[in-house]
MARNUKE-661826 format. One record per residue (C-alpha): residue number from 1; x, y, z; chain; residue in one letter. Coordinates in pm, 1 decimal. Last residue first. Layout:
[drenba NUM,[X,Y,Z],"A","A"]
...
//
This chain:
[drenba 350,[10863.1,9542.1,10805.5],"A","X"]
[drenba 349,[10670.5,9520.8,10475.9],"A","X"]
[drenba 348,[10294.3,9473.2,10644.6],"A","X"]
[drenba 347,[10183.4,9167.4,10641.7],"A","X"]
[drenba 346,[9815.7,9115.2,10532.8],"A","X"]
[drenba 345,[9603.4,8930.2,10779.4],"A","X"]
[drenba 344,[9525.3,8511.9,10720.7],"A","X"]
[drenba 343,[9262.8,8401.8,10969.5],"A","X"]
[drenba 342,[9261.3,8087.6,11256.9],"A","X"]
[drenba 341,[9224.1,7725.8,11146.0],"A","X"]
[drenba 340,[9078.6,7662.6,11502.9],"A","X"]
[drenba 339,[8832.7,7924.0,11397.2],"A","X"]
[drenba 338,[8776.2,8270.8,11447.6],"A","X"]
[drenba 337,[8539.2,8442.0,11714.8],"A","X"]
[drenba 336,[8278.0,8648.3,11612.1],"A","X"]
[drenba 335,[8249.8,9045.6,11654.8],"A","X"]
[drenba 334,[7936.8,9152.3,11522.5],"A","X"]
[drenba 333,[7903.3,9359.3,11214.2],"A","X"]
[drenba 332,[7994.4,9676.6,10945.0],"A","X"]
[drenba 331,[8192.3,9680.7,10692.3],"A","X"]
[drenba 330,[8349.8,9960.0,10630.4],"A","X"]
[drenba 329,[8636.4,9925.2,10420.0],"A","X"]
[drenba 328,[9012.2,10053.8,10615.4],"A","X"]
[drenba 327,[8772.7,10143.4,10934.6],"A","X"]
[drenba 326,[8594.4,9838.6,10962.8],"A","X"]
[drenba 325,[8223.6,9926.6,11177.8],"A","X"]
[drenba 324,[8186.2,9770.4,11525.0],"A","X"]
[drenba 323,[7854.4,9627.2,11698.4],"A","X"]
[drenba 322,[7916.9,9494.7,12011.0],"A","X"]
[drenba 321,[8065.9,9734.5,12178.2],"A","X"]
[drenba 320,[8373.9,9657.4,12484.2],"A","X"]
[drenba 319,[8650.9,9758.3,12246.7],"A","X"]
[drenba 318,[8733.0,9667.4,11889.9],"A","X"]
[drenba 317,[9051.7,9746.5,11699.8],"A","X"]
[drenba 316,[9165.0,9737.8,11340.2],"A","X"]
[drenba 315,[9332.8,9480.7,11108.7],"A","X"]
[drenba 314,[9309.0,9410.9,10744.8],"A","X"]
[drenba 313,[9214.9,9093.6,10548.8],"A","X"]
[drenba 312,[8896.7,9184.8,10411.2],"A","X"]
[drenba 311,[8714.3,9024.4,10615.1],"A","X"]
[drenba 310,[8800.9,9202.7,10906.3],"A","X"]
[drenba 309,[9085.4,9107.2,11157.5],"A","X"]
[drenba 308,[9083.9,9184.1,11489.2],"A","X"]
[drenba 307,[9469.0,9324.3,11699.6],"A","X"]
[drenba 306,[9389.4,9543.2,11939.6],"A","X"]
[drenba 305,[9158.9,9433.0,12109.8],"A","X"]
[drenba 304,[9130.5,9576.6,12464.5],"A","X"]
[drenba 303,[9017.9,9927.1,12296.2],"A","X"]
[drenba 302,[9313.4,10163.0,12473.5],"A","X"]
[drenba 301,[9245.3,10446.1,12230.9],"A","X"]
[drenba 300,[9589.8,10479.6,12017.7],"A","X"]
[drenba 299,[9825.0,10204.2,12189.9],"A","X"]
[drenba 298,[9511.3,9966.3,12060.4],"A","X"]
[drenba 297,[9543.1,9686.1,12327.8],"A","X"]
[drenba 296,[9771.7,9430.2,12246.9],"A","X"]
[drenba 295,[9704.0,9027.1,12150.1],"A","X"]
[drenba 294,[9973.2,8733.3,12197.6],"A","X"]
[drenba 293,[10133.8,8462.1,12015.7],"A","X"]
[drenba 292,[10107.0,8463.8,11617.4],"A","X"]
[drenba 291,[10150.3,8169.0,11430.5],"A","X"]
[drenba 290,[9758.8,8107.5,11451.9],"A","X"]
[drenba 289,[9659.3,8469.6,11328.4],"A","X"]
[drenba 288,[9802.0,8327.6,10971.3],"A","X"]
[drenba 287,[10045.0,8569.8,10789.9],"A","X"]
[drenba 286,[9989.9,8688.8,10477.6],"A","X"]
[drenba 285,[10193.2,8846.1,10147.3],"A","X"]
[drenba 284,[10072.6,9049.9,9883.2],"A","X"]
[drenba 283,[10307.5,9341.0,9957.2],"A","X"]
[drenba 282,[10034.4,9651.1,9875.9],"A","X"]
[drenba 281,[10158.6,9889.9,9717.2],"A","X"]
[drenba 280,[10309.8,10200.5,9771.3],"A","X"]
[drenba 279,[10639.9,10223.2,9998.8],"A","X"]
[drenba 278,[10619.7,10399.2,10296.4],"A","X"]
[drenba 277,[10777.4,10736.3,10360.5],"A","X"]
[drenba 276,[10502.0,10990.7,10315.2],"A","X"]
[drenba 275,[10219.5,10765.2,10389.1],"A","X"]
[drenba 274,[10406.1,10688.8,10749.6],"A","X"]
[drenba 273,[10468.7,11065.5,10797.6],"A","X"]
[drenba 272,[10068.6,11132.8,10717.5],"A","X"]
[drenba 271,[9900.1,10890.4,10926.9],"A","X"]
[drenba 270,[10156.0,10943.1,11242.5],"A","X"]
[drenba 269,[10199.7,10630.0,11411.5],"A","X"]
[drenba 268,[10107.3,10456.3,11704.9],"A","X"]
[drenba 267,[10270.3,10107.6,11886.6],"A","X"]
[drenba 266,[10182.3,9786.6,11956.1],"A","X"]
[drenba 265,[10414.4,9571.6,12132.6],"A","X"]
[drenba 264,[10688.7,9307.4,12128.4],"A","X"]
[drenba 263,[10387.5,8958.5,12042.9],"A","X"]
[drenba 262,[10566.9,8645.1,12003.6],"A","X"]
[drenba 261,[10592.8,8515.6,11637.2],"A","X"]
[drenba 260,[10570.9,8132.1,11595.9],"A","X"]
[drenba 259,[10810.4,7850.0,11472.1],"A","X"]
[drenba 258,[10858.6,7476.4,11598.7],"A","X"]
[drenba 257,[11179.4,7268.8,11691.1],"A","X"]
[drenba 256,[11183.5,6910.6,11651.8],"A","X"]
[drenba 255,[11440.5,6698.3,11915.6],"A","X"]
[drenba 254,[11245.5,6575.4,12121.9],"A","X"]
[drenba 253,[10955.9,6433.7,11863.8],"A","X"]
[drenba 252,[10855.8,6148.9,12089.9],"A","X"]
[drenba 251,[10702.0,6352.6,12329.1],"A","X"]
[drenba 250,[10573.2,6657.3,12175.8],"A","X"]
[drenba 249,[10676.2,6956.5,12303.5],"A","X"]
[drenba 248,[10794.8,7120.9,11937.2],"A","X"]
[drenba 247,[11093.9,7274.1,12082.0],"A","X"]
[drenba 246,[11110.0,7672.4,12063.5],"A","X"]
[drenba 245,[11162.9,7953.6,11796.1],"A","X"]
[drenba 244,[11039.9,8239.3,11803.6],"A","X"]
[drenba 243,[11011.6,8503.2,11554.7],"A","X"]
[drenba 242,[10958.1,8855.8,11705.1],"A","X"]
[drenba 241,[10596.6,9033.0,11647.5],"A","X"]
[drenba 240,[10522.8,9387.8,11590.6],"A","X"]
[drenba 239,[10188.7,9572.1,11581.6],"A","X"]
[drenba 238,[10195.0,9926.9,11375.2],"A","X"]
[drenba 237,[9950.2,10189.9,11410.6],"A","X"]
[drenba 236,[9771.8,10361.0,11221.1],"A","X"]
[drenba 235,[9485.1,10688.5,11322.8],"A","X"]
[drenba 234,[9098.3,10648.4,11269.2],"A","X"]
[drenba 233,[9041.5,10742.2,11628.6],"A","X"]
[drenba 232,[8820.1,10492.7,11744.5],"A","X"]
[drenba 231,[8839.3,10230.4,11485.8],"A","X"]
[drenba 230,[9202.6,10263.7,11521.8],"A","X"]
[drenba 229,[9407.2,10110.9,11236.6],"A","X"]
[drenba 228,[9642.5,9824.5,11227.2],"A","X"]
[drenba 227,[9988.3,9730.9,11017.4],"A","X"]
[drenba 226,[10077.4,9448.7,11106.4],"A","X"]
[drenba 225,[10480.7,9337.4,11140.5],"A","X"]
[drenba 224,[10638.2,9003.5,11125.1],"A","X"]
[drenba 223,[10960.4,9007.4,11253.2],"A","X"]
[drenba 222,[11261.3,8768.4,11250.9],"A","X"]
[drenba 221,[11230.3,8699.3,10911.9],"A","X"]
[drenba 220,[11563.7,8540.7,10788.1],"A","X"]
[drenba 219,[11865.6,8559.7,10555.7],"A","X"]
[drenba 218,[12181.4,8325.6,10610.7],"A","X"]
[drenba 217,[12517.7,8474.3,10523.1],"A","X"]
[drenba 216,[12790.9,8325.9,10288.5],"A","X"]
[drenba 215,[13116.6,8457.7,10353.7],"A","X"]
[drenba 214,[13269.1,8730.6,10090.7],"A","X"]
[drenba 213,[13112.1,8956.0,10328.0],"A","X"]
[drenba 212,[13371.3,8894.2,10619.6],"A","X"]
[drenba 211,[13191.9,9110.7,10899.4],"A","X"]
[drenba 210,[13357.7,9343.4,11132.8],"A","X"]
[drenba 209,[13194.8,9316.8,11473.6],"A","X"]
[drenba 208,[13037.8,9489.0,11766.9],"A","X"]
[drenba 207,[12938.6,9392.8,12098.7],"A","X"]
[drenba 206,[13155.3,9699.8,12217.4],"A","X"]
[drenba 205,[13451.4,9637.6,12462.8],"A","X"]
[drenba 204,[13690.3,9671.8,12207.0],"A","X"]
[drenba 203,[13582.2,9779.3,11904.5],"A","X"]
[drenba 202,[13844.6,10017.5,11816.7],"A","X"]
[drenba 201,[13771.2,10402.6,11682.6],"A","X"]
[drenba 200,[13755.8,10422.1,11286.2],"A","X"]
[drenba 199,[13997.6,10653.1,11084.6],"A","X"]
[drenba 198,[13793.2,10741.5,10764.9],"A","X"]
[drenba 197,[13974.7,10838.4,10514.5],"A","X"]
[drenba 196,[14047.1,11191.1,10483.0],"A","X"]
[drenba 195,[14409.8,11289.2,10549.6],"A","X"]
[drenba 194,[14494.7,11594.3,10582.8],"A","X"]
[drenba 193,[14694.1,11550.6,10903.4],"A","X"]
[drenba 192,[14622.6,11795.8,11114.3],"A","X"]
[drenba 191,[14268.3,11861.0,11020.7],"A","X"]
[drenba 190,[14141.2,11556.6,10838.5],"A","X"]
[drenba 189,[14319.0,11337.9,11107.1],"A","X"]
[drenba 188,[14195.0,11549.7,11405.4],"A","X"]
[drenba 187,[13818.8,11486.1,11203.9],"A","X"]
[drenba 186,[13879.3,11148.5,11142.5],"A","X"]
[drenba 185,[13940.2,11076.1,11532.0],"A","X"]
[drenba 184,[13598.6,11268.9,11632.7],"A","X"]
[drenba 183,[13393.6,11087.7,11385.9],"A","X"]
[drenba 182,[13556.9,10779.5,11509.4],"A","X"]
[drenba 181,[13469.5,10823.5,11869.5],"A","X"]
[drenba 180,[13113.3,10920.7,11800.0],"A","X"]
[drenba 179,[13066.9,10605.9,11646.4],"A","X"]
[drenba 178,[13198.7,10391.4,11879.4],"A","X"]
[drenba 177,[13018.7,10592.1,12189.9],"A","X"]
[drenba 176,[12702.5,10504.9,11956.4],"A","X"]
[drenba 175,[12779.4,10118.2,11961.2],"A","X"]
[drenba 174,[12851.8,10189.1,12373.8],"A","X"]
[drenba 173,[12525.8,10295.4,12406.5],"A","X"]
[drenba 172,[12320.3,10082.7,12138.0],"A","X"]
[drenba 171,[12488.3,9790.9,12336.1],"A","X"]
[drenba 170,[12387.7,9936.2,12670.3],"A","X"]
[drenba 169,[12028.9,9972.8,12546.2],"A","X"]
[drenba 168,[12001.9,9608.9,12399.3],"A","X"]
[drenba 167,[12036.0,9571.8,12046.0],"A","X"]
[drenba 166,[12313.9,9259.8,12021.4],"A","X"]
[drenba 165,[12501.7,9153.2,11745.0],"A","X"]
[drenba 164,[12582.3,9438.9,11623.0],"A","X"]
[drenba 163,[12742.5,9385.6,11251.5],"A","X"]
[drenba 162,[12977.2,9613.1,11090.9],"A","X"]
[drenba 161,[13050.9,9603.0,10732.2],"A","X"]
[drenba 160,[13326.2,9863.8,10625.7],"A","X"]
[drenba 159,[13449.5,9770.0,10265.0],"A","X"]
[drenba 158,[13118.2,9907.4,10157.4],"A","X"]
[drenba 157,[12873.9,9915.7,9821.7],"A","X"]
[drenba 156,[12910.7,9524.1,9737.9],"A","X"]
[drenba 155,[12987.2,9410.9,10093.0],"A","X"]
[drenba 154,[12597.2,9577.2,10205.7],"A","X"]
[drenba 153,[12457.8,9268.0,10030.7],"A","X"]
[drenba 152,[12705.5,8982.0,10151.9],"A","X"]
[drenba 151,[12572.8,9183.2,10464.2],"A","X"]
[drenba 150,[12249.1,9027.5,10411.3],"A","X"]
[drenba 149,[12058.9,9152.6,10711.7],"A","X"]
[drenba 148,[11837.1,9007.0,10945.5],"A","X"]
[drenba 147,[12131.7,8931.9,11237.7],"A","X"]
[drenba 146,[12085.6,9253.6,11444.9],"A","X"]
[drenba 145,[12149.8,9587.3,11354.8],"A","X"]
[drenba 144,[12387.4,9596.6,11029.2],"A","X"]
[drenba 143,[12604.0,9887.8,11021.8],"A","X"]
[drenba 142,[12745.1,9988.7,10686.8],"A","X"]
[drenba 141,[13006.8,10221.2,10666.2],"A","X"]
[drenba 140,[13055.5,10469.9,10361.6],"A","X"]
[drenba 139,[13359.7,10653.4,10321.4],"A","X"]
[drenba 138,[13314.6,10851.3,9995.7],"A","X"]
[drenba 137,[13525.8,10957.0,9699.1],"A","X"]
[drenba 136,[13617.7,10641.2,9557.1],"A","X"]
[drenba 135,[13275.0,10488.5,9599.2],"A","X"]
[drenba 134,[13047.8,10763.7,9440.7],"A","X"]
[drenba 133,[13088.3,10735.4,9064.4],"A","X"]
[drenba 132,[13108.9,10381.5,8943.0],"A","X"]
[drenba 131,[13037.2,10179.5,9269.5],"A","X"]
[drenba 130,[12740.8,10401.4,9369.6],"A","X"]
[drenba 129,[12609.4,10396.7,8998.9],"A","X"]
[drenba 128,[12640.7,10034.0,9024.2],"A","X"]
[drenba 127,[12496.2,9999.6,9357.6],"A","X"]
[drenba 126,[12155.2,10178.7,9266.1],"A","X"]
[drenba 125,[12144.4,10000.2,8941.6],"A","X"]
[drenba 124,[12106.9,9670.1,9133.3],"A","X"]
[drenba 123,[11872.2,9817.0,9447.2],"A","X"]
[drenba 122,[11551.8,9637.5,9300.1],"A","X"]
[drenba 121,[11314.0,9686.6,9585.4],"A","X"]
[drenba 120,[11210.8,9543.4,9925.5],"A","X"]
[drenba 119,[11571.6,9555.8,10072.4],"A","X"]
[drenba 118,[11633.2,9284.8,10367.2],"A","X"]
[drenba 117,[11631.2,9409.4,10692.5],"A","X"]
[drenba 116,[11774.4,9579.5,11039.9],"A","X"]
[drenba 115,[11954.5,9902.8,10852.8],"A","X"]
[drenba 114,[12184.1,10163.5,10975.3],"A","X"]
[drenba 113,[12416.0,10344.3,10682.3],"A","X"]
[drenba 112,[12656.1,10579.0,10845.7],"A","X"]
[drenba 111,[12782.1,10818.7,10542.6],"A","X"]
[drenba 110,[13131.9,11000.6,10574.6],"A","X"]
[drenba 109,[13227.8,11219.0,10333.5],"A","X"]
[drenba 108,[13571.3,11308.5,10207.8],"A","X"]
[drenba 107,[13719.5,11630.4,10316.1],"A","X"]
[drenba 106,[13468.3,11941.4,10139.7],"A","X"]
[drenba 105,[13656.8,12149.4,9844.4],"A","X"]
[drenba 104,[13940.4,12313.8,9829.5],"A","X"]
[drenba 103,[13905.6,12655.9,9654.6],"A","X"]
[drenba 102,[13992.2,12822.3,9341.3],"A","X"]
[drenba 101,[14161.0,12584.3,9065.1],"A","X"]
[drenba 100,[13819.5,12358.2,9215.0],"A","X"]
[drenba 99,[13795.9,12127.1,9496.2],"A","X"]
[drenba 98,[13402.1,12045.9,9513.1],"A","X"]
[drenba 97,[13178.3,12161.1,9773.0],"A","X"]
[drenba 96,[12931.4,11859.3,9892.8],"A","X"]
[drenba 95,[12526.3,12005.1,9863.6],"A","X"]
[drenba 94,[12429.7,11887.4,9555.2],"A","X"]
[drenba 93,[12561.5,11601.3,9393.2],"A","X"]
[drenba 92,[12583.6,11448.7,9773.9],"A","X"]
[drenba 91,[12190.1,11493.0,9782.8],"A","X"]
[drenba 90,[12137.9,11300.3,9439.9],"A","X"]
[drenba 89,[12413.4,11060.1,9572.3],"A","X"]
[drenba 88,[12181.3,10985.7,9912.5],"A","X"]
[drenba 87,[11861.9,10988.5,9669.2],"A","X"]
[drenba 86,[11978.0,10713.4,9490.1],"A","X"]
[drenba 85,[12114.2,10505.1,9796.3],"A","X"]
[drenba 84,[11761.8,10567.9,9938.5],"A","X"]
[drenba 83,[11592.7,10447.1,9656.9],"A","X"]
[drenba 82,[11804.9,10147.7,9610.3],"A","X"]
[drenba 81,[11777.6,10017.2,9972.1],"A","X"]
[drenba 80,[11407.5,10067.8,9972.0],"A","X"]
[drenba 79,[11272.6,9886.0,10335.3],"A","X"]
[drenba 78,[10938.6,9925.0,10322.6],"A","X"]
[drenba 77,[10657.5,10077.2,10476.8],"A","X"]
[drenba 76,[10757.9,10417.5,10714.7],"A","X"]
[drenba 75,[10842.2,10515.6,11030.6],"A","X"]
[drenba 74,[10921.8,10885.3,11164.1],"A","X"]
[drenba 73,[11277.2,10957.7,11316.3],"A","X"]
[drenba 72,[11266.5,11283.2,11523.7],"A","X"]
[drenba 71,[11532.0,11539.7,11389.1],"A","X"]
[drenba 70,[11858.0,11542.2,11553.2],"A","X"]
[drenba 69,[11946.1,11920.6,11617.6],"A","X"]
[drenba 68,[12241.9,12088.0,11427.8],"A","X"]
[drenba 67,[12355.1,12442.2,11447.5],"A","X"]
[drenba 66,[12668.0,12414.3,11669.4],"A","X"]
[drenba 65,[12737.0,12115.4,11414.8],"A","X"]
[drenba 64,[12709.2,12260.7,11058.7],"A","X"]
[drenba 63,[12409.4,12153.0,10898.6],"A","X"]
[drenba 62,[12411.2,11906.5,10579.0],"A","X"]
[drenba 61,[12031.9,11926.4,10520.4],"A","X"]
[drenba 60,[11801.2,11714.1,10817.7],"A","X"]
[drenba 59,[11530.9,11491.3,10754.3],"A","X"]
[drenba 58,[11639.4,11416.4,10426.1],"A","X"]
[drenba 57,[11330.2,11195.1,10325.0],"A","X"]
[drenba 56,[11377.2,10864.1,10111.0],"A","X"]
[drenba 55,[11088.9,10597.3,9993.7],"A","X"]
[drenba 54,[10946.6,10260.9,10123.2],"A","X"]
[drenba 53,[11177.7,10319.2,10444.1],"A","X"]
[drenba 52,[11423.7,10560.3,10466.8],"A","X"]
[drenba 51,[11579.7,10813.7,10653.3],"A","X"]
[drenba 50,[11822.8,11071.5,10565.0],"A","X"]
[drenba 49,[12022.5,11279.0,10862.5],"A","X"]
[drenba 48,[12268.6,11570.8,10773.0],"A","X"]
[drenba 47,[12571.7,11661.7,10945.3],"A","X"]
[drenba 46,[12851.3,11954.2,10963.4],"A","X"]
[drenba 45,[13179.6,11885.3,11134.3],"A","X"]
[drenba 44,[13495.0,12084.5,11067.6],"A","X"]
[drenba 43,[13542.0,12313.8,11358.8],"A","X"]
[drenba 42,[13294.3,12178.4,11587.0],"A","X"]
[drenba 41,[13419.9,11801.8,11533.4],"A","X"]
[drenba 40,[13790.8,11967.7,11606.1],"A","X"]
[drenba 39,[13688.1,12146.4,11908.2],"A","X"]
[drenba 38,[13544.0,11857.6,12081.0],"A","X"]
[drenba 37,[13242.2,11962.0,12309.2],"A","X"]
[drenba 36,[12952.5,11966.7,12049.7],"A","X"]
[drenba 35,[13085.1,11623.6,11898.1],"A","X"]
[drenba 34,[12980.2,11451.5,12276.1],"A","X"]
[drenba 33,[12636.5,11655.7,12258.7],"A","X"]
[drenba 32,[12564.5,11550.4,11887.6],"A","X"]
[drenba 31,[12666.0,11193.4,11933.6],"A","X"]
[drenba 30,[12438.3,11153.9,12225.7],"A","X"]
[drenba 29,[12121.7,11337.0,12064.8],"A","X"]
[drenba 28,[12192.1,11036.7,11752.9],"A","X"]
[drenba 27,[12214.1,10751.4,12016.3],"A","X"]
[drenba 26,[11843.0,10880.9,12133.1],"A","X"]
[drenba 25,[11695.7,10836.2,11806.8],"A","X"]
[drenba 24,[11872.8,10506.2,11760.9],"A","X"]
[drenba 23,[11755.7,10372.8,12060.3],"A","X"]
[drenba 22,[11435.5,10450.9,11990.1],"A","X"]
[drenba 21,[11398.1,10315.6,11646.6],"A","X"]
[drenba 20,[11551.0,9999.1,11762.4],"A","X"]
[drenba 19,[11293.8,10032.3,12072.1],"A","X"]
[drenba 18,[11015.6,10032.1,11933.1],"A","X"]
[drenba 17,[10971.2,9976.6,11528.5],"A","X"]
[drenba 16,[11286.9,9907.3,11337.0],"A","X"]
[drenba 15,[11046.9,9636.8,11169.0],"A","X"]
[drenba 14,[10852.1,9885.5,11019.0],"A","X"]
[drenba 13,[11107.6,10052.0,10795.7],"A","X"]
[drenba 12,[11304.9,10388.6,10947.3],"A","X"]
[drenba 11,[11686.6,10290.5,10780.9],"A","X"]
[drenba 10,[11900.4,10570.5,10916.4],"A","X"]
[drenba 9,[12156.5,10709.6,10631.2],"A","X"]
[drenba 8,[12357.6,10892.2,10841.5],"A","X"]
[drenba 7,[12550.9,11137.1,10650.6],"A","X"]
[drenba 6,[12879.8,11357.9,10813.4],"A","X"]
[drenba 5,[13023.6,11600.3,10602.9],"A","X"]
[drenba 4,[13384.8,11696.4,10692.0],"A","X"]
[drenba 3,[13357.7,12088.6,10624.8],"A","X"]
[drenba 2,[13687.7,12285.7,10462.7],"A","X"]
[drenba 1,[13696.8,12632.9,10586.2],"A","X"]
//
């Protein structure tokens, strides 16, 4: 039997962080129960799930589909483009079946890439060795979530560079509907047909769009993510902020706009998993408490503050004691208030 491999290449950086991450998770238990009932995806279809953040895990092998459960997406620091395209071939190298005087080998992958950022590594050789060895025999498609991402970027490894535009839960629906609808056309093409490009379901209806790469795309923040740890507990977690932007409010001054980050939540993480896949490192880069709108609790104990910063830049969480004791150094004191000015905290990689 010839297998149609099916990749997705999930993209599990900071920023993706609530409900991205969730939606994603939950799009991926869709797709498998929708293949599961189509007698040419269960025929032909085996899948395997990498994610990556700092660094690459295969969460899943290539599984055939009766077989396959969607593993739960961890989050890590980072967002290594290069590393994960690198380990991506490594795995294609060795688990696709080649067509030898024999047997026929595997149909053509098909790899999913989902990513929300802006790689935080040096992807260059990564999308040469792509372009020179993988390209031609893959179908790779490139989904950008949300406007953060250089698709001018994804255009040099893809001729498939979807955008969508919206992340709502009925967007993520029908987006995942899409998918699952062109995984099931390919595979009826693969087996009746033979052919093994990838034959991708309409967008009509779906908040979804092709993008012209050779266009010139503008990158931005539109997160700003901490990374916090329980002074209860001693477990991580992450605090996310969305960039806002709203008129300055100044009379006179109309028609100035000004910048801040409005608080989306706080939420846990396991110590370990986020080690595992974050980039090391630290990214030298701050954020000032004053651009940042809103405090959380600690989604790990509950401590009201959930978001104080110790002197040496990091940030943990204080409750109703007086005296509290830094959990990344130590350091041990009264809570104070900070000045007009307000404090710089390290940023995490999103």
């Amino acid at each position: 039997m010839r297998r149609l491999p099916i990749y997705f290449l999930i993209d599990a950086s900071e920023s993706m962080i609530g409900e991205p991450i969730e939606q994603v998770q939950n799009g991926m238990r869709t797709i498998i129960q929708d293949l599961r009932v189509d007698p040419y995806a269960l025929e032909t279809v085996f899948v395997s799930v990498i994610a990556f953040a700092g660094k690459a895990q295969n969460l899943s092998p290539l599984t055939e589909l009766y077989k396959f459960y969607p593993p739960t997406l961890p989050i890590g620091g980072g967002t290594s483009l290069g590393t994960a395209m690198n380990y991506l071939m490594d795995d294609l190298d060795k688990s696709i079946q080649k067509t030898t005087t024999e047997v026929k080998g595997d149909w053509k992958p098909i790899i999913f890439l989902f990513t929300d950022g802006t790689p935080t590594d040096d992807y260059k050789a990564a999308f040469d060795r792509w372009n020179s060895k993988y390209k031609r025999s893959c179908n790779l498609v490139a989904i950008s979530i949300g406007d953060n991402v250089n698709t001018q970027m994804l255009g040099q490894i893809s001729d498939n560079v979807l955008r969508l535009k919206d992340t709502d839960a009925e967007s993520f629906s029908k987006f995942f509907k899409w998918v699952t609808a062109s995984i099931k056309t390919t595979s009826v093409s693969v087996t009746d047909c033979g052919t093994d490009d990838i034959q991708l379901a309409p967008t009509t209806g779906i908040n979804l769009e092709k993008v012209d790469t050779t266009k010139a795309c503008k990158i931005d923040e539109n997160f700003a993510v901490l990374l916090g740890k329980c002074q209860t507990t001693g477990k991580n977690y992450l605090i996310k902020y969305a960039k806002r932007i709203k008129p300055l409010g100044i009379e006179g001054l109309e028609g100035f706009n000004c910048m801040d980050f409005k608080l989306v939540g706080a939420y846990p993480v396991d110590n370990e998993s986020y080690k595992a896949l974050s980039q090391e490192g630290s990214t030298n880069r701050n954020i000032n408490t004053a651009e940042l709108v809103g405090v959380p609790t600690c989604p790990c104990c509950g401590n009201q503050l959930g978001l104080v910063v110790c002197e040496c830049g990091n940030v943990f969480c204080v409750g109703e004691e007086s005296h509290n004791k830094c959990p990344w150094c130590g350091l041990e004191g009264e809570l104070s208030a900070i000045g007009a000015g307000g404090a710089d905290v390290n940023r995490s990689r999103g």
